[in-house]
C-alpha positions as CSV (number, residue, x, y, z in Angstrom):
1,X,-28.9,-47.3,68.0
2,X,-29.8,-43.8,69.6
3,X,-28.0,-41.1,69.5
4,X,-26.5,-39.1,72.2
5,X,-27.4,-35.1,72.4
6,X,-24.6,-32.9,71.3
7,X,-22.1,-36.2,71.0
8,X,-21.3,-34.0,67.5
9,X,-20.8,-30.7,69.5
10,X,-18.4,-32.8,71.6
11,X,-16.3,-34.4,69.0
12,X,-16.1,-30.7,67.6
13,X,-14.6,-28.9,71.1
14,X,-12.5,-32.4,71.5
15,X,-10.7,-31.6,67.6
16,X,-10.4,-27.7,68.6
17,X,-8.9,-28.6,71.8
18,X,-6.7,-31.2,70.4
19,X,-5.2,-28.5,67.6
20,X,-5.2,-25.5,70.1
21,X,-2.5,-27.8,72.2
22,X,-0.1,-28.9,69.1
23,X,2.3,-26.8,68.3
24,X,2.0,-24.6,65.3
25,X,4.3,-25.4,62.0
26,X,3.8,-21.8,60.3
27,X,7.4,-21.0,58.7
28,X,8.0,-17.0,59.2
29,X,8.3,-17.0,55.4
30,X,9.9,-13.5,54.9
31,X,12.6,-13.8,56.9
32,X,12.9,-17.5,56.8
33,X,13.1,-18.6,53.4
34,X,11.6,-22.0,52.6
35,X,13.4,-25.2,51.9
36,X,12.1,-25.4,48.7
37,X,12.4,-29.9,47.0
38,X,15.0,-30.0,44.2
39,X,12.1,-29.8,41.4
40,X,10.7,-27.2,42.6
41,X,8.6,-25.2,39.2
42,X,9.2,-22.1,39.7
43,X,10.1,-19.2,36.5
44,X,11.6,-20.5,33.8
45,X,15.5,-19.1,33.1
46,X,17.2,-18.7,29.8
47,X,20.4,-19.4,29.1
48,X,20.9,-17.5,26.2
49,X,24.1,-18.8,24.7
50,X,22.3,-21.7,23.5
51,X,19.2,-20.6,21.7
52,X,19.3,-20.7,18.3
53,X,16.0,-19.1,17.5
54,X,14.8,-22.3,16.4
55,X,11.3,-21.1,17.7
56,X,10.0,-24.4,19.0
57,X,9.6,-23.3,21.9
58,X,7.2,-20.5,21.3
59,X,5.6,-23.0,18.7
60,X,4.9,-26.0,21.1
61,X,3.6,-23.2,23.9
62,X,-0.1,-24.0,24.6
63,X,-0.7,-20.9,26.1
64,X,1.4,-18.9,23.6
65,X,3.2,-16.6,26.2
66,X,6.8,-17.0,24.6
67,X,7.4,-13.9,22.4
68,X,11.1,-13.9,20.5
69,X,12.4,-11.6,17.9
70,X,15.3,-12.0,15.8
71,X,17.3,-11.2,12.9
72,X,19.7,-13.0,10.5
73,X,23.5,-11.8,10.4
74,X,26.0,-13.2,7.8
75,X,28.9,-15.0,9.2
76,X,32.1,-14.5,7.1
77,X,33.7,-18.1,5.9
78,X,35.7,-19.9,8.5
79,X,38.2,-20.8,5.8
80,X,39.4,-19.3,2.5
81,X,37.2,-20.3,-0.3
82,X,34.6,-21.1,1.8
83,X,31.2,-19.2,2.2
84,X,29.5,-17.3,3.6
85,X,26.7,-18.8,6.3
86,X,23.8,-16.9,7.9
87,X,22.6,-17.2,11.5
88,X,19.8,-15.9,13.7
89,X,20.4,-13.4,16.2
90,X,18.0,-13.6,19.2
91,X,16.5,-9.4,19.6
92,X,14.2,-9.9,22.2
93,X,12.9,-13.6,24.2
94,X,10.3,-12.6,26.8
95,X,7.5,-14.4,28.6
96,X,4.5,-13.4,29.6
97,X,4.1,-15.2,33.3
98,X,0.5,-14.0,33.5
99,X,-0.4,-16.5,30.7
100,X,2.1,-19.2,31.6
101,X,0.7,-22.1,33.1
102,X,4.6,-23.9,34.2
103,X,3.6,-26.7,32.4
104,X,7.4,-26.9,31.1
105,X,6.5,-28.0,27.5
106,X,8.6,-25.1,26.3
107,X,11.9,-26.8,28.9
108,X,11.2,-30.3,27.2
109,X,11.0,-29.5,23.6
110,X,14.3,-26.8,23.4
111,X,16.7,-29.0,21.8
112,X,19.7,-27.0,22.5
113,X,19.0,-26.7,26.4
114,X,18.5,-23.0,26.1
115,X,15.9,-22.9,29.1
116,X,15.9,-24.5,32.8
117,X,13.2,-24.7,35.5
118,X,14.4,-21.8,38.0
119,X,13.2,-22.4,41.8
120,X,12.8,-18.7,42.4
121,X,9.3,-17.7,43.2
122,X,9.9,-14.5,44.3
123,X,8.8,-12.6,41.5
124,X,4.9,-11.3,42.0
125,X,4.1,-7.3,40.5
126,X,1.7,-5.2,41.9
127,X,0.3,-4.8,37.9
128,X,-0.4,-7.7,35.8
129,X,1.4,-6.1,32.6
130,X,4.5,-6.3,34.3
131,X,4.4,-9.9,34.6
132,X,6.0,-10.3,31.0
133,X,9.8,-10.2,31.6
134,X,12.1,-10.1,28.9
135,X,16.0,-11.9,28.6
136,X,17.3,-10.1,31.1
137,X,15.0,-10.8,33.8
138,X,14.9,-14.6,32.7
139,X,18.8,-14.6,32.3
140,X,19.1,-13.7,36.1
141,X,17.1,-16.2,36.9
142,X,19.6,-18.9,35.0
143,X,22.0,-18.6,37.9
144,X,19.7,-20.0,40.4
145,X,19.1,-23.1,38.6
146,X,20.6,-26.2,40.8
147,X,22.7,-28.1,39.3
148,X,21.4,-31.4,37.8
149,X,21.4,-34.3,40.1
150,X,24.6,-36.4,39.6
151,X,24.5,-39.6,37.1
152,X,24.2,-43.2,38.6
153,X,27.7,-44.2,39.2
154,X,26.4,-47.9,38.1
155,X,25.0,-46.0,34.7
156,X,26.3,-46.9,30.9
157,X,28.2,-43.9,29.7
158,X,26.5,-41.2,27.8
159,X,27.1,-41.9,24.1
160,X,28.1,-38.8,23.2
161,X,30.8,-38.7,26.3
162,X,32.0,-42.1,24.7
163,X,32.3,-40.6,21.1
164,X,34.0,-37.9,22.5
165,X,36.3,-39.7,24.5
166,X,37.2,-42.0,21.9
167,X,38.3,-39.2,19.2
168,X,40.3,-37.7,22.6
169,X,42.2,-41.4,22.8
170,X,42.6,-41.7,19.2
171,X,44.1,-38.0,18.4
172,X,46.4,-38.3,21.7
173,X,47.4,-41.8,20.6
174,X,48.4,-40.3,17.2
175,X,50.3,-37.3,19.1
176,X,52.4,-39.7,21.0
177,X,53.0,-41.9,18.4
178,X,54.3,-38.9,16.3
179,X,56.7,-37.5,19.3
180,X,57.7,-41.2,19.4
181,X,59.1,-41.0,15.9
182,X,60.3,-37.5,16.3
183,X,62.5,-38.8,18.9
184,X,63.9,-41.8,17.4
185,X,64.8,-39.3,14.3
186,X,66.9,-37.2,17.0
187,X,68.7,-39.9,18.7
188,X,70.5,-41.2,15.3
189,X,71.3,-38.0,14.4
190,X,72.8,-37.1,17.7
191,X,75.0,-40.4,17.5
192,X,76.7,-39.9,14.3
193,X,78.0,-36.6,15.7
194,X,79.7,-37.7,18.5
């Protein structure tokens, strides 16, 4: 089969022609923010209530960009006679973005739900050192976190909901049953009076 003369040049003008004529799907990006899917990786946000210091997270990191601090503090006892318990404080929880590579092992591995992917993106420094942002930074960024997706209405019942809920029936089962009994101790009382 023989080829025709510039039948590649052709094909070439026909493609260029065929784009120049679509219309163009570039998003004005500063002043039209992006609709950004519901998993979107973006920072990572703390939500500092929960850590505990347990340090996993800053163990598991491959990249080792996680830097906390803390300090223990004695807590006095919660009852008389009881002692005295020591807990971490959390100093200083920063991470260094420049090394992070979003790979969310640090997310999966907290066990007390302490840190959240964060679609904000918006974060880029004009000097690489500034690129480690401490809890502040990372706590701001814990209130743009969507919320999680709702549950399966067809789903079993988290088991810990259940347990909970079952101690709830249980202790307002006992409360009733114990206003029951106050009442029926009034009502003889009030009888005899008359």
């Amino acid at each position: 089969m023989m080829s025709v003369p510039f039948s590649g040049l052709a094909k070439g003008l026909a493609v260029t022609l065929r784009t120049m004529t679509k219309k163009t799907v570039t998003e004005q990006y500063p002043d039209v923010q992006p609709d950004l899917p519901p998993r979107t990786r973006g920072v990572i946000g703390l939500f500092e209530e929960n850590c505990t210091v347990c340090m996993l997270c800053a163990r598991e990191c491959p990249d080792w960009c996680i830097y906390i601090d803390s300090h223990k503090e004695t807590v006095p006892a919660a009852t008389p006679g009881g002692r005295e318990r020591s807990r971490n404080v959390l100093d200083r929880f920063a991470i260094d973005f420049s090394l992070c590579m979003y790979c969310g092992i640090c997310i999966e591995v907290c066990p007390f739900d302490a840190l959240f992917w964060s679609p904000e993106f918006e974060y880029a420094e004009t000097d690489i050192r500034e690129l480690t942002h401490e809890r502040d930074k990372l706590r701001e960024w814990m209130w743009t976190v969507p919320a999680p997706p709702a549950l399966d209405p067809h789903a079993e019942e988290p088991k810990e909901i259940a347990a909970a809920r079952k101690s709830a029936d249980k202790l307002a089962a006992a409360q009733a049953a114990e206003q029951a009994e106050q009442t029926a101790d009034q009502t003889p009382d009030q009888e005899g009076e008359q």
